[in-house]
MMTF fields as JSON, N, C-alpha, C and O atoms, coordinates in Angstrom:
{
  "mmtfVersion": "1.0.0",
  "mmtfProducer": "UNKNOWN",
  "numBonds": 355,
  "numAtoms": 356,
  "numGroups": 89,
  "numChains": 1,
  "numModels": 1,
  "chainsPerModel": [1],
  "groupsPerChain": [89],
  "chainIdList": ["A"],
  "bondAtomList": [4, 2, 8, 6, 12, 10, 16, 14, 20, 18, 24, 22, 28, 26, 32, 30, 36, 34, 40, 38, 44, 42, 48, 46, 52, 50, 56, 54, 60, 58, 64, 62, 68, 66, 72, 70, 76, 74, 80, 78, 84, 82, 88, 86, 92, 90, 96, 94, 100, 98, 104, 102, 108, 106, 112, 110, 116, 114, 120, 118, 124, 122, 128, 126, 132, 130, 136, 134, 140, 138, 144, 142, 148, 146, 152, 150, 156, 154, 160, 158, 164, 162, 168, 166, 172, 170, 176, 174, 180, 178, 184, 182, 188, 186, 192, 190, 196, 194, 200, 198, 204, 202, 208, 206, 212, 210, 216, 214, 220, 218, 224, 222, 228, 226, 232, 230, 236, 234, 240, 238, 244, 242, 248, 246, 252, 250, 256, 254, 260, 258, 264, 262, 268, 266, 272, 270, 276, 274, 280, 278, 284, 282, 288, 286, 292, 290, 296, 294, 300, 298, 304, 302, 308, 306, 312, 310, 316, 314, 320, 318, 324, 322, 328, 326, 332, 330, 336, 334, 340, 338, 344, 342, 348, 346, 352, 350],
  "bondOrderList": [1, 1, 1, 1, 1, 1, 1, 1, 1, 1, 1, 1, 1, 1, 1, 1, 1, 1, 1, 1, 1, 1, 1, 1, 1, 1, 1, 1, 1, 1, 1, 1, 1, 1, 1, 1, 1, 1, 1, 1, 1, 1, 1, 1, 1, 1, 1, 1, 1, 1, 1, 1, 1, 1, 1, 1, 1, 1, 1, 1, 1, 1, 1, 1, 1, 1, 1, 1, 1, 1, 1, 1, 1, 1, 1, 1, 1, 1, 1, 1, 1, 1, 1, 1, 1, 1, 1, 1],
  "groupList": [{"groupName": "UNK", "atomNameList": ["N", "CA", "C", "O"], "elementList": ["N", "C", "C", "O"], "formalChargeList": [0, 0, 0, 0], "bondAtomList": [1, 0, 2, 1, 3, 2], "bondOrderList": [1, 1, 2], "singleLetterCode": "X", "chemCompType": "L-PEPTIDE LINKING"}],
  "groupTypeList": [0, 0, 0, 0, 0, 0, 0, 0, 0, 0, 0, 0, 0, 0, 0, 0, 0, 0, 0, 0, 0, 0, 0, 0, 0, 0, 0, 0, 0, 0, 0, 0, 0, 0, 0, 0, 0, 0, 0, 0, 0, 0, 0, 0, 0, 0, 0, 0, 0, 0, 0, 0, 0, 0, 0, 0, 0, 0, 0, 0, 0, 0, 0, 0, 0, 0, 0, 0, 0, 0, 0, 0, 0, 0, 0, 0, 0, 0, 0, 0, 0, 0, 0, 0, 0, 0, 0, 0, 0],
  "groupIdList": [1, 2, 3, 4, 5, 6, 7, 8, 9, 10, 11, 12, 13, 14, 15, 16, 17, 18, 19, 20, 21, 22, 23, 24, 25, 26, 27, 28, 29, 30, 31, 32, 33, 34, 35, 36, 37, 38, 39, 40, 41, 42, 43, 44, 45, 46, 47, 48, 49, 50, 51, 52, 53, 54, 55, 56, 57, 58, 59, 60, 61, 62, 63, 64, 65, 66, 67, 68, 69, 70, 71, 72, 73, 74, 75, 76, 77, 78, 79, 80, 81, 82, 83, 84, 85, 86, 87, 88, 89],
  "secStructList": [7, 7, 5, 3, 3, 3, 3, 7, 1, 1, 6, 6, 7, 3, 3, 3, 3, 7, 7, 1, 1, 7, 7, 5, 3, 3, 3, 3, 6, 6, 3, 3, 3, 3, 3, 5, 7, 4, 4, 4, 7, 5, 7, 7, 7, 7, 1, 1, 7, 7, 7, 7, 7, 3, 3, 7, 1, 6, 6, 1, 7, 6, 6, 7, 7, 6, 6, 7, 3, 3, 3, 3, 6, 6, 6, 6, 3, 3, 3, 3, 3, 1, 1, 1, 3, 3, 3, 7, 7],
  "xCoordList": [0.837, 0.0, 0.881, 2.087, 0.097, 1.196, 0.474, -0.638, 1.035, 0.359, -1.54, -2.318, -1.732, -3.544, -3.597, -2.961, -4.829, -5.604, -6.823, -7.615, -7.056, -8.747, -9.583, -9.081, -10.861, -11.854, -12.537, -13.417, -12.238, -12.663, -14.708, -15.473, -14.883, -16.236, -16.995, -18.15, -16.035, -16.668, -16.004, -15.018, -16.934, -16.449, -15.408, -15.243, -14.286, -13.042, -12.152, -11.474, -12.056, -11.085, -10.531, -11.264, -9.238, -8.516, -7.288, -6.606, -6.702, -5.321, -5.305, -6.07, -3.248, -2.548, -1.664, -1.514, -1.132, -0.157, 0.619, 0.061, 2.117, 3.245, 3.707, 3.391, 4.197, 5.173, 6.06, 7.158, 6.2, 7.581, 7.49, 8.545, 6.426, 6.552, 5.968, 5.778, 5.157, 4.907, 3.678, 3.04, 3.306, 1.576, 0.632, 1.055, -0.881, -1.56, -3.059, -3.455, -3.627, -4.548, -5.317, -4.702, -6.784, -7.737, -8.909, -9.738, -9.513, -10.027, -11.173, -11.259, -12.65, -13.658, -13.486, -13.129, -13.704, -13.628, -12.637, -11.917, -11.761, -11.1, -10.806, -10.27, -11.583, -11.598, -11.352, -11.95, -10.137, -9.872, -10.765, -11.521, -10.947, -11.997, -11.177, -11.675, -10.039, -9.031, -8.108, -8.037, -6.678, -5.268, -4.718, -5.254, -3.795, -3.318, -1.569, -0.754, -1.356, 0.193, 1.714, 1.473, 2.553, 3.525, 3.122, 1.948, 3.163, 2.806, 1.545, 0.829, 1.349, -0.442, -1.33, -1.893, -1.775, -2.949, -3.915, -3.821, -4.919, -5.651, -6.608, -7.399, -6.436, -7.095, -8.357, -8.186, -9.749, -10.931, -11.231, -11.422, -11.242, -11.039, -12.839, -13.275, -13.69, -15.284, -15.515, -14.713, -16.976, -17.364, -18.771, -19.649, -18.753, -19.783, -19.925, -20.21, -19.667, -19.734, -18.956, -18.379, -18.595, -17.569, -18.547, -18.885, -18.776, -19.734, -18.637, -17.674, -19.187, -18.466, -19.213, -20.235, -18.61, -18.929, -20.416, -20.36, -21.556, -22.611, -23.058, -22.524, -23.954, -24.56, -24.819, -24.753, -25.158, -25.714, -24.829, -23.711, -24.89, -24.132, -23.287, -22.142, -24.885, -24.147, -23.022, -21.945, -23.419, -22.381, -20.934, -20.333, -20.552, -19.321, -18.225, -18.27, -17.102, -16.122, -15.546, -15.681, -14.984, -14.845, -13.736, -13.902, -12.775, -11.511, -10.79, -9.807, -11.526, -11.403, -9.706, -9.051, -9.49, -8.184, -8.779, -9.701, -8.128, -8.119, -7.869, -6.896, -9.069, -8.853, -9.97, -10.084, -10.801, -11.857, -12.896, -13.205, -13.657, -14.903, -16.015, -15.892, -16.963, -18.442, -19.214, -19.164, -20.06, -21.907, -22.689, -22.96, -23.346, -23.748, -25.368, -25.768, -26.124, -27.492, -28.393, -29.583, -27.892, -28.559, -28.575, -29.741, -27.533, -27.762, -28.377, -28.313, -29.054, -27.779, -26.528, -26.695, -25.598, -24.248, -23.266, -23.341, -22.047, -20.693, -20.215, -20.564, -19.186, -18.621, -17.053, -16.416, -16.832, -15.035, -14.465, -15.169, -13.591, -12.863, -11.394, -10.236, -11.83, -10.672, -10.158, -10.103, -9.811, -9.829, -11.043, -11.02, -11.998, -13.507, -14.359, -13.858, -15.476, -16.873, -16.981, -17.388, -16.498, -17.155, -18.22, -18.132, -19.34, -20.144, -19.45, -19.035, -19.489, -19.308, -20.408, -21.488, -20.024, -21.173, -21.74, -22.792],
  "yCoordList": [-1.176, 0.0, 1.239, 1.205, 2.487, 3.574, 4.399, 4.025, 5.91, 7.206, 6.901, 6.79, 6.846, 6.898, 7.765, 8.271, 7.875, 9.034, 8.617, 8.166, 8.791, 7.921, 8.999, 9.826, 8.902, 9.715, 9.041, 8.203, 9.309, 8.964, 8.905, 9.378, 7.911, 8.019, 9.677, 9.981, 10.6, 11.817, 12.681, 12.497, 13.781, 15.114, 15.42, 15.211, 16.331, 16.665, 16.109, 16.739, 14.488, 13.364, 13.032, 12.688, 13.059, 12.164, 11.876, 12.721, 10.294, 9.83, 9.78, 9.682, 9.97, 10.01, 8.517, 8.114, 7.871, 6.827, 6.787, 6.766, 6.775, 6.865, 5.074, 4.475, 4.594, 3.704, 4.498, 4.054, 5.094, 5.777, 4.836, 4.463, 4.593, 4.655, 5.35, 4.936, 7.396, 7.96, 7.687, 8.594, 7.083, 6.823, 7.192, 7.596, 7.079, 7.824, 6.973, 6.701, 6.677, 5.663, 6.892, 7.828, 6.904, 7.167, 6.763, 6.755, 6.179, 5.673, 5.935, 7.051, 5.014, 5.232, 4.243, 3.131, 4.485, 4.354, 3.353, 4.112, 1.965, 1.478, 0.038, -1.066, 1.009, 0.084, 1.398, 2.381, 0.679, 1.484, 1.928, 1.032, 3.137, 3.466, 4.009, 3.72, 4.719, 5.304, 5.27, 5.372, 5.064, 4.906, 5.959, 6.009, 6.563, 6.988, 7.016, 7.793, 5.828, 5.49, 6.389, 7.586, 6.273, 7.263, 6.833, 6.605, 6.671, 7.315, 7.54, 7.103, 8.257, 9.233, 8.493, 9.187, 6.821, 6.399, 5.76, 4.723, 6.582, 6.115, 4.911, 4.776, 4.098, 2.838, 2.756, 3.078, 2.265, 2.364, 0.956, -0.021, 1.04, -0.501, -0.609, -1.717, 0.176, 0.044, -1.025, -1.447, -1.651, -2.671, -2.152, -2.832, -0.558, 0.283, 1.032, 0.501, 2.486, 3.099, 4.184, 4.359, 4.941, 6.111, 7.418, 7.553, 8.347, 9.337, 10.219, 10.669, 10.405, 11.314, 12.519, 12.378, 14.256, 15.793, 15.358, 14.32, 16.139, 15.992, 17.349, 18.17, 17.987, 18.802, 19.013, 17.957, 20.184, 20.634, 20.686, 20.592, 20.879, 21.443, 22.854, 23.15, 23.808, 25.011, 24.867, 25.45, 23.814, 24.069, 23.229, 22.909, 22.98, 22.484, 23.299, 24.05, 23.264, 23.886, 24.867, 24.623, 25.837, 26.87, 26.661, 27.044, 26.231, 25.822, 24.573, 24.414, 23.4, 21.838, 21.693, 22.431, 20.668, 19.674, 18.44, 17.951, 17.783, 16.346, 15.683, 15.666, 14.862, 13.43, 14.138, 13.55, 15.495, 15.291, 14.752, 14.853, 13.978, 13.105, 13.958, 14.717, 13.705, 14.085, 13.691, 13.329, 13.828, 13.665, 14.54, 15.409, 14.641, 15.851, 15.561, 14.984, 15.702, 15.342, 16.345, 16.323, 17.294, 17.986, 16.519, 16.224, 15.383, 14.229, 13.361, 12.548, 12.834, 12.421, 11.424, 10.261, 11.765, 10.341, 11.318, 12.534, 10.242, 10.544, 10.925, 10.561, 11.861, 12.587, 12.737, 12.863, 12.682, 13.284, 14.69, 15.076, 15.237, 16.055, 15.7, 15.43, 15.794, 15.262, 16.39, 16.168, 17.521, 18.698, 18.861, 19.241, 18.722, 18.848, 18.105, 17.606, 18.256, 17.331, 15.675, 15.62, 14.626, 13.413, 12.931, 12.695, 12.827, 11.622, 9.897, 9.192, 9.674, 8.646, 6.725, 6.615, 5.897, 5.446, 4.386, 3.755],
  "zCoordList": [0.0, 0.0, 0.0, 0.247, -0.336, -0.358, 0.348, 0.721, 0.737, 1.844, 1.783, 0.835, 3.334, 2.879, 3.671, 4.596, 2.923, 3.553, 3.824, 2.996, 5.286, 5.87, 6.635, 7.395, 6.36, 6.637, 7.856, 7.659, 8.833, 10.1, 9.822, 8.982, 11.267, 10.936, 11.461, 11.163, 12.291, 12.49, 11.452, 10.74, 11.601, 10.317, 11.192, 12.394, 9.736, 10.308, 11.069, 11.881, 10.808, 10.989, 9.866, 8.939, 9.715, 9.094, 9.471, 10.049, 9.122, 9.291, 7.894, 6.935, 8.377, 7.267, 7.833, 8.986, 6.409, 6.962, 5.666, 4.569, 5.861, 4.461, 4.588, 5.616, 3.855, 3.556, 2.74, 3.074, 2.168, 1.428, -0.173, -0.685, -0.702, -2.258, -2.954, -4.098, -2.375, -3.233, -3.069, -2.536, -3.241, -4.095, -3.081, -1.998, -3.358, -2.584, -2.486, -3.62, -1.821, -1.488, -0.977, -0.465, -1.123, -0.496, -0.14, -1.05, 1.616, 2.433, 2.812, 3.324, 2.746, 3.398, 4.321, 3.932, 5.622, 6.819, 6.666, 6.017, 6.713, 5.943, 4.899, 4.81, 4.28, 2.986, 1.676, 1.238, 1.455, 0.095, -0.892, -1.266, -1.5, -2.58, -4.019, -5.107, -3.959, -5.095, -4.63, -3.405, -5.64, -5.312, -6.673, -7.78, -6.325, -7.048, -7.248, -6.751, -8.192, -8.073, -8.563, -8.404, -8.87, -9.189, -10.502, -10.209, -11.194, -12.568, -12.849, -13.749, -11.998, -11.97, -12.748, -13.594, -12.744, -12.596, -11.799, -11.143, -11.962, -10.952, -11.124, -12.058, -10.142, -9.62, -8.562, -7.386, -9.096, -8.561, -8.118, -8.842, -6.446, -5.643, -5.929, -5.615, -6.36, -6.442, -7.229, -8.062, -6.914, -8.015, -8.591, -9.122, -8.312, -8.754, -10.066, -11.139, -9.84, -11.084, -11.394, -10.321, -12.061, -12.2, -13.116, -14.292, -11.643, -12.509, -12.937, -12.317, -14.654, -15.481, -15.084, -14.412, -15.599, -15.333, -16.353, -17.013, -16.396, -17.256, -17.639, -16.894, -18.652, -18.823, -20.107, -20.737, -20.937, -22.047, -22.845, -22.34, -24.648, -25.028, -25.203, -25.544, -24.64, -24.07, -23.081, -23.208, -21.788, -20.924, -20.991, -19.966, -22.072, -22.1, -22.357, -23.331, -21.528, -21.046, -22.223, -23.422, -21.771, -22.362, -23.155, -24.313, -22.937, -23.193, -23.047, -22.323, -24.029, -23.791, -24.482, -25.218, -23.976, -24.194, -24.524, -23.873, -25.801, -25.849, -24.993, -24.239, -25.077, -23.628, -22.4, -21.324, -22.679, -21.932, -22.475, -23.663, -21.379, -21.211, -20.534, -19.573, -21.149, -20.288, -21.121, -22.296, -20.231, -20.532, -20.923, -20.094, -22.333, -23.07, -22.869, -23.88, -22.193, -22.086, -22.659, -22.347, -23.535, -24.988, -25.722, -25.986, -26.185, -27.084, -26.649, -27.572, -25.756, -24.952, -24.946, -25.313, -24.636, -24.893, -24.518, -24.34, -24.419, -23.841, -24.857, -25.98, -24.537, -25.525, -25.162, -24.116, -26.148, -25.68, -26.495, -27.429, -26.273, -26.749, -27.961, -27.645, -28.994, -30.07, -31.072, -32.281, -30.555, -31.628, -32.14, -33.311, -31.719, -31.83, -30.325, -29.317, -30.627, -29.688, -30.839, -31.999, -30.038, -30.728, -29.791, -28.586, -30.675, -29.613, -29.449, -30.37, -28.464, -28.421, -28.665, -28.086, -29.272, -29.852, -28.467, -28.564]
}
């Protein structure tokens, strides 16, 4: 495991704990929920779901980069950012 970070069961608790490889684990009460390793990917210990940003086509970001994702619910469908808006199929 690497540095966690745990959210106590009261507000405004948390432990921190290092082993010294960098990486970064983050804790509901303790059971792992996201890790984030030295080469900045992140790992989802869930067997749930991963909510993407959502909204209109008006409200999509002012100033996109390739490789953003969201939810265009003017189409509705996932969309990414590719030097343009693609829907995704």
């Amino acid at each position: 495991m690497a540095s966690t970070i745990n959210a106590g069961n009261t507000i405004g608790s948390f432990a921190k704990k290092a082993d010294g490889t960098n990486a970064l684990t983050l804790q509901t009460s303790v059971t792992d929920a996201l890790a984030l390793n030295t080469a900045q990917n992140v790992i989802f210990s869930s067997t749930g779901a991963l909510s993407v940003p959502s909204g209109t086509t008006a409200q999509r970001p002012v100033s996109p980069t390739n490789g953003m994702l969201r939810y265009n619910t003017t189409i509705p469908q996932l969309e990414i950012y590719l030097n343009g808006w693609v829907a995704l199929p």
